[in-house]
C-alpha positions, -999 to +999 in steps of 0.1 A: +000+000+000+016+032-008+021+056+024+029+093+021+043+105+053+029+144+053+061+158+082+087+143+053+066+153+022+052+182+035+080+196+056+067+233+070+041+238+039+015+227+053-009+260+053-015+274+024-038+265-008-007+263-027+004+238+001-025+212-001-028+221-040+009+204-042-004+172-019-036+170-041-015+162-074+002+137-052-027+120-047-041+124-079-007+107-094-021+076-075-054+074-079-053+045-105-029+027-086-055+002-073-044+005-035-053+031-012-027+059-005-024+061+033-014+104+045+001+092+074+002+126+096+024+116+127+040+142+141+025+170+125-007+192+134-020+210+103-053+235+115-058+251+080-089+250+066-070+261+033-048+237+033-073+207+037-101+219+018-073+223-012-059+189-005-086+166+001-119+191+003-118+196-035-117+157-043-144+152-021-161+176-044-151+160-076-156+128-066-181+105-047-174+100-010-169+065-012-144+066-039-124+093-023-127+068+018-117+041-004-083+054-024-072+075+004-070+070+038-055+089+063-038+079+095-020+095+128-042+126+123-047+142+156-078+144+171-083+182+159-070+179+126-098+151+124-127+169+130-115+199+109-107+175+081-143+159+084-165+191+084-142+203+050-147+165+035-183+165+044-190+200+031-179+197-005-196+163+000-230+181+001-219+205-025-209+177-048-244+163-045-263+196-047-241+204-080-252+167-099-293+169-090-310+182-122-323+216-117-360+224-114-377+250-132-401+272-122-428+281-150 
């Protein structure tokens, strides 16, 4: 199973949009693989919204939840990092859904 460890991959750029934007493509470049990619995140504490929603948030929003649970799967988060990482996953979950149901017109 291929393993990303964020503290060596990442280093200090773990912030910005630029910072997940760079850790997206790393993802991406394994989605075909045909095992999941564990983030492993011991060590590190990341607290930015930008940086997760960039990194993970917008394949959550591109793709369908249990695609995105089942080629990526993260590990050693801490216990805040979690529940930020869940509320941004979950949110561009919704908006996801809400951008593939056929519009309804009025008339």
């Amino acid at each position: 199973m291929p393993r990303l460890e964020i503290a060596s991959y990442c280093k200090t750029a773990r912030v910005t949009r630029g910072d997940g934007a760079r850790l997206r493509r790393a993802i991406e470049e394994t989605w075909n693989v045909g095992e999941p990619l564990v983030l492993d995140f011991s060590g590190v504490n990341i607290a930015s919204v930008s940086f997760f929603d960039e990194a993970l948030g917008l394949l959550a929003k591109e793709h369908p939840l249990d695609e995105l649970t089942a080629r990526v799967r993260v590990e050693n988060i801490s216990p805040g990092d979690r529940t930020l990482l869940n509320s941004i996953v979950t949110s561009r979950a919704k908006e996801r859904t809400t951008q593939t149901k056929p519009s309804r017109q009025v008339g």
